[in-house]
N, C-alpha and C positions, 0 to 999 in steps of 0.2 A: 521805305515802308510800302508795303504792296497791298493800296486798299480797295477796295472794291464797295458797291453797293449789297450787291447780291453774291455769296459765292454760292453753287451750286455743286454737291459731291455727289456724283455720277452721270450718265447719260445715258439712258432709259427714257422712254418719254415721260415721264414724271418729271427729271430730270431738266429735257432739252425743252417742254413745254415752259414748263417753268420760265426755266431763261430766257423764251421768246416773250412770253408776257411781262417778265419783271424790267426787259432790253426796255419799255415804254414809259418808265420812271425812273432809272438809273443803269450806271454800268456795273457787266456781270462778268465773274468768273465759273467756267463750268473746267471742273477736274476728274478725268477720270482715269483709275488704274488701269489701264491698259489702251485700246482704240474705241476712239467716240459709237465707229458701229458693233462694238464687241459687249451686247447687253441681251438680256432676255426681252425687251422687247423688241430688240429689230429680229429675234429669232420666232416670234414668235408667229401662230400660223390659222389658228383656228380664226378668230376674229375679234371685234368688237360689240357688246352689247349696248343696245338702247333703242327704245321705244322709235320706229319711225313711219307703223303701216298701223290705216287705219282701224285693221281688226285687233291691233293691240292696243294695250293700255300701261300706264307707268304703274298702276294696282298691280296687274299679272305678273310685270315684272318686278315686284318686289315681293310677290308671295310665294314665286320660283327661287328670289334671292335666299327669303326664310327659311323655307323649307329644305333647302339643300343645308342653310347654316345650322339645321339642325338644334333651334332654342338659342342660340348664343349673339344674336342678330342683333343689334341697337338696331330699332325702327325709323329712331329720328334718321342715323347716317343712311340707312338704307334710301330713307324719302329722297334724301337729297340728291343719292345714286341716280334712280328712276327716274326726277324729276328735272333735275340738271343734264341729264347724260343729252339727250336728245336736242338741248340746247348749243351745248361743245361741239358733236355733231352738225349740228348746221352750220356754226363757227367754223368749223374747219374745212367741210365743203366752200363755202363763201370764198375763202381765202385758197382752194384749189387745189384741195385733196379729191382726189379720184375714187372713190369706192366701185367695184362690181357692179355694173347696170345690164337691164337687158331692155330694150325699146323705151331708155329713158327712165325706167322705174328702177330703183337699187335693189340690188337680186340679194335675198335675206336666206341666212342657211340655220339651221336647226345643231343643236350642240345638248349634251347629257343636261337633263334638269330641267329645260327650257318647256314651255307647254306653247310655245310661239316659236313661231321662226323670225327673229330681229339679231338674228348674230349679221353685222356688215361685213364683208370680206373686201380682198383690196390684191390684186393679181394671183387669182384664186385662192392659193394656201400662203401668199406670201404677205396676208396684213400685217403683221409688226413690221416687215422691213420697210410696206409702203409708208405707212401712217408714222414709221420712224426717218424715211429718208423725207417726207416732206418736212417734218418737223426741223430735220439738220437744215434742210433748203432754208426758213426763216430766220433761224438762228444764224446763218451763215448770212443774210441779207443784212444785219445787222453791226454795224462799227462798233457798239459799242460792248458785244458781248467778246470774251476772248477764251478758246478753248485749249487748256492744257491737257494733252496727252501725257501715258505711262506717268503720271501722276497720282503717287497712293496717298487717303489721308491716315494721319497716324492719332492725331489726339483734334477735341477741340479746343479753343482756346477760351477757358469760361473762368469764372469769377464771380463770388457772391451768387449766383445762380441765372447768370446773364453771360451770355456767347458772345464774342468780339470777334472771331476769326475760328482759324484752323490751323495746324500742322501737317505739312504733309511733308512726303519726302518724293521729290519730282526727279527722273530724268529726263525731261522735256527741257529742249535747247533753248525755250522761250524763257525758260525760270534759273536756268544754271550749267555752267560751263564745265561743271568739276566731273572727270571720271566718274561713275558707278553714280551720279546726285548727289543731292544733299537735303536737307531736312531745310524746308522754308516756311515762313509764320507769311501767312495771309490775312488780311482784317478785313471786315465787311458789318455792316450795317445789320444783314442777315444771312442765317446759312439755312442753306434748304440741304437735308440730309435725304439726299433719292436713290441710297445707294444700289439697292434691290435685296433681293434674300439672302437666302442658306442654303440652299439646298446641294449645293456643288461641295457642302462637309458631307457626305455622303459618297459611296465608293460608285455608288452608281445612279446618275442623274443626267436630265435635260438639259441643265441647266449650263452657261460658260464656267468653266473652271476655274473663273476669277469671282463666282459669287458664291463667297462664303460665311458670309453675316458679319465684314470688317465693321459694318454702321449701326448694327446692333449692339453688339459689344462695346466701341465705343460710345455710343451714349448712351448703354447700363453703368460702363466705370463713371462718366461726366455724370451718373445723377439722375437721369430720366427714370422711370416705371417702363417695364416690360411687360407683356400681357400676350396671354393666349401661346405661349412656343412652344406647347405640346403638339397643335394642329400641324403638322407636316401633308400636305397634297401630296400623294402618289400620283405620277399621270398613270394610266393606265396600260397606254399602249406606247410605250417606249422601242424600237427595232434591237432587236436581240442581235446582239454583237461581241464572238466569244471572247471571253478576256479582254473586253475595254469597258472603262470607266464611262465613257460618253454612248451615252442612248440616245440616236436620235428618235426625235418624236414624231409619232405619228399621230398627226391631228385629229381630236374628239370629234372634226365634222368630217373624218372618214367615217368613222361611224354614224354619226351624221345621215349619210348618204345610205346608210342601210346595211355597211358592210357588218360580217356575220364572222365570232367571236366561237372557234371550233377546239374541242377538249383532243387531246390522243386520240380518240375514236373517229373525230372528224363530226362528234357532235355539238350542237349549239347549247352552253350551258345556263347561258345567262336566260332564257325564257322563262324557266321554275323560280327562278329568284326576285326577281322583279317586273312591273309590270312595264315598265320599259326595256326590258331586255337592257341590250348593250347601251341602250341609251340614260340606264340609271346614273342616277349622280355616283360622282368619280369613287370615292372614298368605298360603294358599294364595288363597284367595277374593279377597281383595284386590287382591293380584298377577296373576289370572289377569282378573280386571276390565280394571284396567288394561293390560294385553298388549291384552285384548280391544277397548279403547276407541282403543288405538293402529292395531289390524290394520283398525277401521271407520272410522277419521279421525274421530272422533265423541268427547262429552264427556261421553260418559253409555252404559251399557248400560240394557237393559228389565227392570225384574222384572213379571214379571206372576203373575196372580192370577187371572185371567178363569177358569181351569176349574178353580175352588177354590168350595166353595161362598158364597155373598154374604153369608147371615145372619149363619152364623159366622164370617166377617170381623169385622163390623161389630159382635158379641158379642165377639168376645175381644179385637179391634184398635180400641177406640173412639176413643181419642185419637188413635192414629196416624189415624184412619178421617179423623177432625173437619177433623185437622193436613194434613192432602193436602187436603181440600177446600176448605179455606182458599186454598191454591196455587192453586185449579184441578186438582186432579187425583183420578180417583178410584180409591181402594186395592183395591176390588172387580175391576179390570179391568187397566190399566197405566201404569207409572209412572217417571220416569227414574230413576235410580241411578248414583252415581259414589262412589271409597273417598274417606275423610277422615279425617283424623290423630283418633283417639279418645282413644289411651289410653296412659299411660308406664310400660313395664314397668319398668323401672331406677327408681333413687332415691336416697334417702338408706339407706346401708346399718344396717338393726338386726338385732338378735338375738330369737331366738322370744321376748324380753318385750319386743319394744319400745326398747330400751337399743341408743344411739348411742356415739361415741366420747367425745362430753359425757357427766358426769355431772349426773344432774337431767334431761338431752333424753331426749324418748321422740320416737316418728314412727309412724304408725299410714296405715292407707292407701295410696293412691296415692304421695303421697310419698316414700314407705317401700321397702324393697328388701332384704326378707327371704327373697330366693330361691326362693319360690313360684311365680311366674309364668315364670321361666324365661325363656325367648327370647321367649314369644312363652305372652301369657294365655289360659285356658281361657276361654270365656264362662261368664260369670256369676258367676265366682269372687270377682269383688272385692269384691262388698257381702260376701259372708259373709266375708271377710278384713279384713273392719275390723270386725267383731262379734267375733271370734276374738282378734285379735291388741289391739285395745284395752282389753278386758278383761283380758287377761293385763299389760298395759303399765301399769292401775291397781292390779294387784294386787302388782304388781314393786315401783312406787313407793312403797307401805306399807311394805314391807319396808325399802327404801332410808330413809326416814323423813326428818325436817325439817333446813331449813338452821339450821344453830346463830347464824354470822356474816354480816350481807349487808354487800360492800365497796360504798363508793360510787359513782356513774356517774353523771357530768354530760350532760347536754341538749348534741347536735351538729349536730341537725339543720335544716335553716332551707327554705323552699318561695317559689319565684320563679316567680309567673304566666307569667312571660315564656320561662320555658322549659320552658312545657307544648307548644309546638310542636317543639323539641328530641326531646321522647317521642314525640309521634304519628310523629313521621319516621323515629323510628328504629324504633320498630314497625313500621310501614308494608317498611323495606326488610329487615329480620330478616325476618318473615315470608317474603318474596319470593325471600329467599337459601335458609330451610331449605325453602320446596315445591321451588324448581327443583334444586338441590344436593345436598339430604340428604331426600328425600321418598321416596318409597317403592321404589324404583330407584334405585343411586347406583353410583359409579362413583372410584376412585382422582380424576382427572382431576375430576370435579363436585366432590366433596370438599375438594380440597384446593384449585381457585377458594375456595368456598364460604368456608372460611378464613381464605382471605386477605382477602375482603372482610368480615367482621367483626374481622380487624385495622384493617383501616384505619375500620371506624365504632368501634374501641373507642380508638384515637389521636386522634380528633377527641373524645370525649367524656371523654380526660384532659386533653386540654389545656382544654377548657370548665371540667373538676373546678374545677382549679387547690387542689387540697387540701383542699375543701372537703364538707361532706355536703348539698347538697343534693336536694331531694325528687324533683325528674324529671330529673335529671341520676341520680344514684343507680338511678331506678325502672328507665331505658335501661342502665347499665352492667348490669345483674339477664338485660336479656333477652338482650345480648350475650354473658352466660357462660353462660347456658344453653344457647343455641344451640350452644356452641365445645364444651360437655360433650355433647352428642348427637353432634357432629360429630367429635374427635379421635379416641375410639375406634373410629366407624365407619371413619375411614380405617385405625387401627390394623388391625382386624379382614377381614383378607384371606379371605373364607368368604363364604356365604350362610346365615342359620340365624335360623330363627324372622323378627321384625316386621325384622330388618336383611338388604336381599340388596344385592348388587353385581354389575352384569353382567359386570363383568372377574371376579370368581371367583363362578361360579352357583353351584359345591356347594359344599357342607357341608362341614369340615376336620375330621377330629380332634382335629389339633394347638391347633383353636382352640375348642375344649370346654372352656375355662373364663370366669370372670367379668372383665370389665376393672371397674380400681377407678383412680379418680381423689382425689387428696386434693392442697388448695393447697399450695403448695412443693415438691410434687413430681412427680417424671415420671410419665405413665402407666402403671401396670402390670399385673398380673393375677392371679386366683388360683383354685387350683383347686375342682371344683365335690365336695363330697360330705366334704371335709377339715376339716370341725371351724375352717373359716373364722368361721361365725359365734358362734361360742361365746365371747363376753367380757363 
């Protein structure tokens, strides 16, 4: 039996924070389908938010939080965002993370939303990978943590409404000797579900093309409540790349810095629209791109950068600088840009520790849907929301303390070469269904097509099942419910608010300022925002 105290599903700093804090009460397993630095946050570039200069306040920052979230904001989790954030931050400095300084003072950048400059950065555009390689340096300090690569999880292991372990199916040479893997049962005391988003179900996205909402899906089937997965982030400025799925991203504190967002004519569009121009919250930015990309019959708008000065380009934006050169193109002057699916504000619904509808599940991250982000995420908020809230989520599960009994759970899973083409096809057309359907524009009428053709590929890939669990028959039915959980409530939700608009209802409702919650066996429904909802 392979038991652990903590296991931990994925490595994201959610993830590997986690397991350096929980390494200090027990041993942990951290699993992740594919490589420990293959996540959205060692990609990521903009920064981290949180209160550290004395003209700001944890107030400002949490009324930048709301007002981006657009009404859908729990205030309590927000407090604790604002409040805690700045605390993990010095935690982390102490223990000898590096952030950007300039004579000793940590040099703060400005990102869409923000009315303060407290975004941290960390080798100018490369904070996720710095704030995630220190993270692996602890985790890696530690005997007792043990990390399995190319390790997927497949189900969790629950009962009566309590987790005992996981299922995954690993070919990591630490867990199994056999050709192609094998499906293995892990036990543990607790799991922390950190797997990260969705957005990579999408034909064109920021995001690894290994995050596809496996940790949503499974614990919608295991039982949990779903909440808010109509909200999809567009980033905004994604590098236009003809015929590929991957956008690289160009960071919101280019813009930031003042760069300037040019229509076909070479004009600036975003000044009429907002009073921040390029620096409006995302979801505006986004959509006004694309409006823009539509009125030039064109696949891309321009940012440019040309009367900005070049040093300091190439000083603060070195990777992005490197990353366009690479392309062809240079970030000193101009460069194409089109939005692409970033980020999933919706999730698995927890409580400000972490705690699911499972006892023993925690959810940290992205995956997670603690009503922080609201309709629609502040930039830069997420890394310091998985320092925040996974700390709290280790320090919940001490309290909660050890399984006394673990019931038993046989091996079901079986993997047939032959229907790895099964998976790509169905990827290939999920994809193709949520860009034109449920992308960033949607519509009663696209929605509910959209729908109907993920019934008819989720009726082909029952009658393939035929009762059985196996591994890319299974890993295709994962992307079909996730796609149907972004898509049902967007058509529920008759409004336009935050990362969800609908051209048949452009404004904002009222009536529809609350959360949709999804859980299997039953309808979809809703709940109100500010009501002691999450508190269980």
């Amino acid at each position: 039996m392979r038991k652990f105290d903590y296991i931990i599903v994925g490595s994201g700093l959610a993830g590997l924070y986690a397991a350096w804090k929980a390494s200090s009460v027990g041993r942990v397993a951290v699993i992740t389908k594919a490589l420990v630095r293959e996540s959205n946050s060692f990609n990521a570039q903009g920064g981290i938010a949180a209160v550290t200069s004395e003209d700001d306040a944890p107030e400002i920052h949490k009324d930048d939080t709301l007002i981006a979230g657009r009404g859908l904001c729990e205030e309590e989790s927000v407090d604790i965002l604002v409040n805690e954030g700045p605390e993990r931050i010095e935690e982390i400095i102490a223990e000898g993370m590096k952030f950007d300084s300039r004579n000793g003072v940590l040099s703060l950048g400005l990102e869409g939303g923000h009315h303060k400059r407290r975004i941290l950065h960390a080798g100018g555009d490369a904070t996720g990978k710095w704030v995630t390689e220190f993270t692996i340096s602890k985790v890696l300090e530690q005997e007792n943590i043990e990390i399995f690569e190319n390790t997927l999880l497949l189900d969790l292991l629950v009962k009566d409404g309590e987790c005992f372990g996981i299922r995954c199916w690993s070919e990591s040479r630490d867990l199994t000797e056999k050709e192609g893997g094998e499906e293995i049962l892990m036990y543990s005391n607790h799991v922390f579900l950190t797997s990260g988003g969705t957005s990579a179900i999408y034909a064109r996205t920021t995001n690894p093309q290994t995050t596809v909402g496996d940790g949503v899906a499974i614990a919608y089937g295991s039982g949990c409540r779903i909440m808010d997965m109509e909200f999809i982030q567009f980033h905004p400025s994604g590098l236009y790349l003809k015929d590929s799925p991957q956008a690289f991203l160009i960071s919101e504190a280019v813009r930031g810095e003042k760069a300037h967002l040019l229509n076909k004519a070479g004009k600036r569009f975003m000044v009429p629209i907002h009073e921040l121009a390029e620096l409006a919250p995302r979801d505006i930015v986004a959509r006004s791109i694309f409006k823009q990309m539509i009125s030039d019959d064109m696949p891309y708008v321009t940012l440019s950068l040309r009367h900005l000065d070049k040093e300091m380009i190439i000083k603060r934006f070195p990777g992005i600088y490197a990353r366009c050169k690479e392309f062809g193109y240079d970030l000193t002057q101009e460069i194409p840009v089109a939005p692409a699916a970033h980020y999933s504000v919706g999730g698995v619904l927890s409580n400000s520790n972490g705690r699911t509808d499972i006892k023993r599940l925690y959810t940290c991250g992205e995956v997670s849907a603690t009503g922080i982000m609201g309709a629609n995420r502040l930039a830069s908020n997420s890394l310091i929301e998985c320092l925040v809230f996974a700390n709290r989520a280790v320090e919940d599960s001490v309290r909660v303390g050890k399984v006394e009994t673990v019931p038993e759970f046989e091996h079901i899973f079986t993997k047939d070469p032959d229907n790895a083409a099964v998976y790509t096809e169905t990827r290939r057309k999920v994809a193709e269904i949520m860009n034109r359907y449920a992308g960033i524009i949607r519509s009663e009428k696209t929605l509910t097509e959209g729908l109907g053709m993920l019934e008819d590929i989720q009726a082909t890939l029952d009658e393939l099942a035929q009762d059985t669990h196996e591994y890319y028959i299974e890993s295709s039915r994962r992307l079909v419910c996730v796609a149907g959980l972004i898509m049902k409530p967007a058509l529920m939700r008759k409004e336009s608010r935050g990362g969800h608009f609908r051209e048949d209802y452009p404004c904002s409702d009222e009536a529809f300022a609350i959360h949709s919650v999804q859980q299997k066996g039953h309808e979809i429904t809703t709940a109100p925002v500010n009501s002691g909802y999450f508190k269980f």
